[in-house]
C-alpha positions in Angstrom: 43.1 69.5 35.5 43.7 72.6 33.1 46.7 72.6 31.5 48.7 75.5 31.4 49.4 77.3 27.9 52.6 76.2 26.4 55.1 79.1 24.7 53.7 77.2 21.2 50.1 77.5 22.4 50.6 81.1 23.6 52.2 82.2 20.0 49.0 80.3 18.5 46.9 82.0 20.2 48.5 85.3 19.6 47.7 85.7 16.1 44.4 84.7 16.0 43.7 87.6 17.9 45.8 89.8 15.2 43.8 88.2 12.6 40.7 89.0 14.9 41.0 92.9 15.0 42.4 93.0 11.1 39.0 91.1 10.0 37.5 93.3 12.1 38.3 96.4 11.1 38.4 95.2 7.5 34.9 94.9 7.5 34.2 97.9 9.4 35.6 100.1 6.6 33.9 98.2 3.8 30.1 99.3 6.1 32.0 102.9 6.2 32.5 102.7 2.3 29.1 101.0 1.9 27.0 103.4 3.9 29.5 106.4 1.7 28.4 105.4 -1.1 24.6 104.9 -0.4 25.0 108.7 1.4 26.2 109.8 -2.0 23.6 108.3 -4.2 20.6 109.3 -1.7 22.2 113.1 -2.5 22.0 112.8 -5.9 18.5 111.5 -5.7 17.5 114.0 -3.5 20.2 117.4 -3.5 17.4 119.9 -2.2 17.2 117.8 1.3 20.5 115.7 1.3 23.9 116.8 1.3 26.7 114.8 0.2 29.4 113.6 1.9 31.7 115.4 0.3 30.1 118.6 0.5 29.8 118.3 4.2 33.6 117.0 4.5 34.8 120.2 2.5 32.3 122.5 4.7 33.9 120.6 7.8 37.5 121.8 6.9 36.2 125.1 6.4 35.0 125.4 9.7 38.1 124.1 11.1 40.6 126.2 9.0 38.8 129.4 10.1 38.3 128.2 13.7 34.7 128.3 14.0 34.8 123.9 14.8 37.1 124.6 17.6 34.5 127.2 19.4 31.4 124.9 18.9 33.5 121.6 19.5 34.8 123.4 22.6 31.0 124.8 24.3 29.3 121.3 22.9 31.9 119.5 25.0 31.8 121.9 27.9 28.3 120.5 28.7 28.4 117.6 27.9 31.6 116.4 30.0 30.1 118.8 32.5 27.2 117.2 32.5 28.3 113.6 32.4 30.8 113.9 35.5 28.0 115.3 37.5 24.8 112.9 36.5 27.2 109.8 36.5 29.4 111.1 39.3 26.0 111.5 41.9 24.8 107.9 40.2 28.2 106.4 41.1 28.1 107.4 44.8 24.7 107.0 45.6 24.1 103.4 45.4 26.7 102.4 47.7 25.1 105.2 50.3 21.8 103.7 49.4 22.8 100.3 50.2 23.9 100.5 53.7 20.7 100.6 54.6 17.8 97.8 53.3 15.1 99.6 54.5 16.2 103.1 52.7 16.2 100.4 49.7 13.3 99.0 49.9 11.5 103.0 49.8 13.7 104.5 46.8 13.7 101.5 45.0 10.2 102.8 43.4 10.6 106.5 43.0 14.1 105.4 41.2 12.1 104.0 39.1 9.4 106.1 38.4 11.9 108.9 37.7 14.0 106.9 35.1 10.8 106.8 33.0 10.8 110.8 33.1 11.5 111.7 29.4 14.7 113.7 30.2 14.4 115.1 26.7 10.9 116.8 27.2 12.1 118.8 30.1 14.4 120.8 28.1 12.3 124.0 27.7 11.5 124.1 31.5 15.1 124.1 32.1 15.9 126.6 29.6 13.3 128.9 31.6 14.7 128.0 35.0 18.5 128.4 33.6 18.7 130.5 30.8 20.4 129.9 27.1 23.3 129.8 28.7 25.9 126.4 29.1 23.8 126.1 32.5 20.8 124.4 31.5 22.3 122.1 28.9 24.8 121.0 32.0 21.2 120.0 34.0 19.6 118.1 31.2 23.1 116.5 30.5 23.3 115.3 34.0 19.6 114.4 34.3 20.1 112.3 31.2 23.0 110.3 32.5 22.6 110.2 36.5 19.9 107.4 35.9 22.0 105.2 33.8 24.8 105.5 35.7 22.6 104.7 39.3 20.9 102.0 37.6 24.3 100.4 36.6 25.9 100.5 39.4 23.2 100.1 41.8 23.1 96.5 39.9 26.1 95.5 40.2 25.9 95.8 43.5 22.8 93.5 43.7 25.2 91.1 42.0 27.2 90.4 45.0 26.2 87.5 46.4 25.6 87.5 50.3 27.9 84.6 51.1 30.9 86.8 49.3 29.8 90.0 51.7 29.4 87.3 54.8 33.0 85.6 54.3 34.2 89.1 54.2 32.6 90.3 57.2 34.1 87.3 58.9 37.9 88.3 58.1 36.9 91.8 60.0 36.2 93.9 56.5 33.9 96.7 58.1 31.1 98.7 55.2 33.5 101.1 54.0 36.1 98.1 53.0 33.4 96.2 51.9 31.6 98.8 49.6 35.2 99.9 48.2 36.9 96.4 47.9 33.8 94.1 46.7 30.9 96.0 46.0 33.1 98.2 43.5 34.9 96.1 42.4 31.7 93.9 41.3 29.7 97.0 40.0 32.8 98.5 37.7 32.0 96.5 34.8 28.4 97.9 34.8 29.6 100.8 35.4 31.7 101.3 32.3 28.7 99.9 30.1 26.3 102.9 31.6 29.0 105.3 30.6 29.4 103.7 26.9 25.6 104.2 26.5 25.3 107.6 28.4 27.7 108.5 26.5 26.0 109.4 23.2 22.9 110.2 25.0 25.3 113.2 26.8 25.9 114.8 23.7 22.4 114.1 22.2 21.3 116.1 25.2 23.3 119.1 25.0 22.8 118.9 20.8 18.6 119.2 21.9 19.4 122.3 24.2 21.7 124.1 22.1 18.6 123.7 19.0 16.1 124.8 21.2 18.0 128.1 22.8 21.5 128.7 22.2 24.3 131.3 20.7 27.0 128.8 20.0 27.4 125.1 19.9 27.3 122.4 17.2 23.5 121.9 17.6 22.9 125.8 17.7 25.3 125.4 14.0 23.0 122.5 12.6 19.6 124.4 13.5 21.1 127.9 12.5 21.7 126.0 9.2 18.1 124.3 8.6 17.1 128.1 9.5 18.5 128.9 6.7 18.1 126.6 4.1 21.7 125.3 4.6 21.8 121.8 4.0 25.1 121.2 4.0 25.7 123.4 7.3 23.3 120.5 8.6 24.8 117.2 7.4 28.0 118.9 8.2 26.9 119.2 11.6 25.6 115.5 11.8 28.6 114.8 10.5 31.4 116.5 13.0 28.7 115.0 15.7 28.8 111.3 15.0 32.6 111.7 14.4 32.8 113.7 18.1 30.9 110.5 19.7 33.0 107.8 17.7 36.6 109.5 19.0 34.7 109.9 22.1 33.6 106.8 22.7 37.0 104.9 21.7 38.7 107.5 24.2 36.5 106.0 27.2 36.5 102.7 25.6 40.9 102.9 26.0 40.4 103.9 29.8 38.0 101.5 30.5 40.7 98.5 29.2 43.3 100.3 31.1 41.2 100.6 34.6 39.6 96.8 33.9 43.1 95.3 33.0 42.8 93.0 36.5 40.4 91.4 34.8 40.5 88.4 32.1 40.5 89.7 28.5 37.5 88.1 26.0 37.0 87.8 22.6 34.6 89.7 22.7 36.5 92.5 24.0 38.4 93.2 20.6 35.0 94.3 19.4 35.4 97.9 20.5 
């Protein structure tokens, strides 16, 4: 039989998982230096087609000191978040509709899958024809991008659930709706929350592709405006303020995602992010 943790096992264990994260983020910041440093030297090599990284940090505060980031942060987000809550908001519901019913199942179950190996990406310019420049069309291909990895996900993690869980349920008089919102949720949340962490980057890769092919504002409208005009360090700056937009995104999501999944049993691995 399991013992259970003793106050000088507990206090053990505690700072292992201090020394866990400090290692951790130790050596994340000697890859940041690392790749820094290589950024630098490839711009010396090469100054006509690379940037360096300070450069593109100066040009970044530039564009926040005369407000110009806020205005291209702001649309960029706009479709993307607008986007993302309505391709992973249909792929959330629609799995627990679609499994009610076997037979309903058994006929999606293929198209799903033909349509998830649409390339979202090479439907851009018929969108941009249907919907204009506008935020519209990025909002489509941002949903289109994400609705699949959220349906897949979820529509798993319902598969997960065993049939003699759902049967011993049944037997204590839990009816579909309690069962869909008490097991099979509960059972799909973690996969879930991993299709958002992917679709996540994908979301703003999406509205980054609309706003280069046909835009007015945006941070991919900026880094294509920039190339336009020989501006290299417009464009790195650009690549820049994006990978720093999905990194403080990404550990935003990643804080709810601990907060919603606190029920559940912490890992190791979980320091990770």
């Amino acid at each position: 039989m399991t013992q259970p943790l003793t106050n000088d096992a507990m206090a053990k264990e505690q700072p292992v998982s201090t020394r866990m994260i400090s290692r951790l983020a130790l050596v994340r910041t000697l890859v940041a230096v690392a790749l820094t440093i290589g950024w630098e030297l490839a711009s010396r090599a090469k100054p006509e087609l690379i940037a360096g990284p300070v450069e593109s940090a100066v040009r970044l505060v530039e564009l926040a000191a005369s407000g110009e980031m806020i205005a291209m942060v702001t649309i960029t987000l706009v479709e993307t978040l607008g986007g993302l809550a309505i391709g992973a908001g249909l792929g959330l519901v629609l799995p627990f509709l679609v499994q009610m019913s076997p037979r309903l199942t058994a006929v999606i179950a293929p198209f799903a899958q033909a349509a998830v190996g649409i390339p979202k990406l090479a439907l851009t310019p018929i969108l941009i024809l249907w919907f204009g420049i506008g935020v519209t069309g990025k909002i489509v291909l941002v949903a289109l991008m994400t609705f699949f990895m959220a349906f897949v996900a979820t529509f798993a993690g319902i598969r997960s659930v065993g049939p003699s869980l759902i049967r011993t349920v049944a037997v204590f008089g839990a009816g579909r709706v309690e069962i869909a919102r008490e097991v099979f949720w509960h059972a799909a949340q973690p996969f879930v929350w991993a299709a958002l962490r992917a679709a996540l980057p994908w979301a703003i890769n999406a509205a980054l592709v609309g706003e280069f092919l046909a835009a007015e504002q945006g941070i991919g409208f900026y880094i294509h405006h920039s190339y336009n005009i020989a501006d290299m360090t417009g464009v790195y700056a650009g690549i820049l303020l994006t990978a720093v937009l999905v990194v403080a995104a990404d550990a935003l999501l990643g804080a709810v995602q601990r907060r919603v999944l606190a029920w559940q049993p912490q890992r190791s691995s979980d320091y990770q992010h």
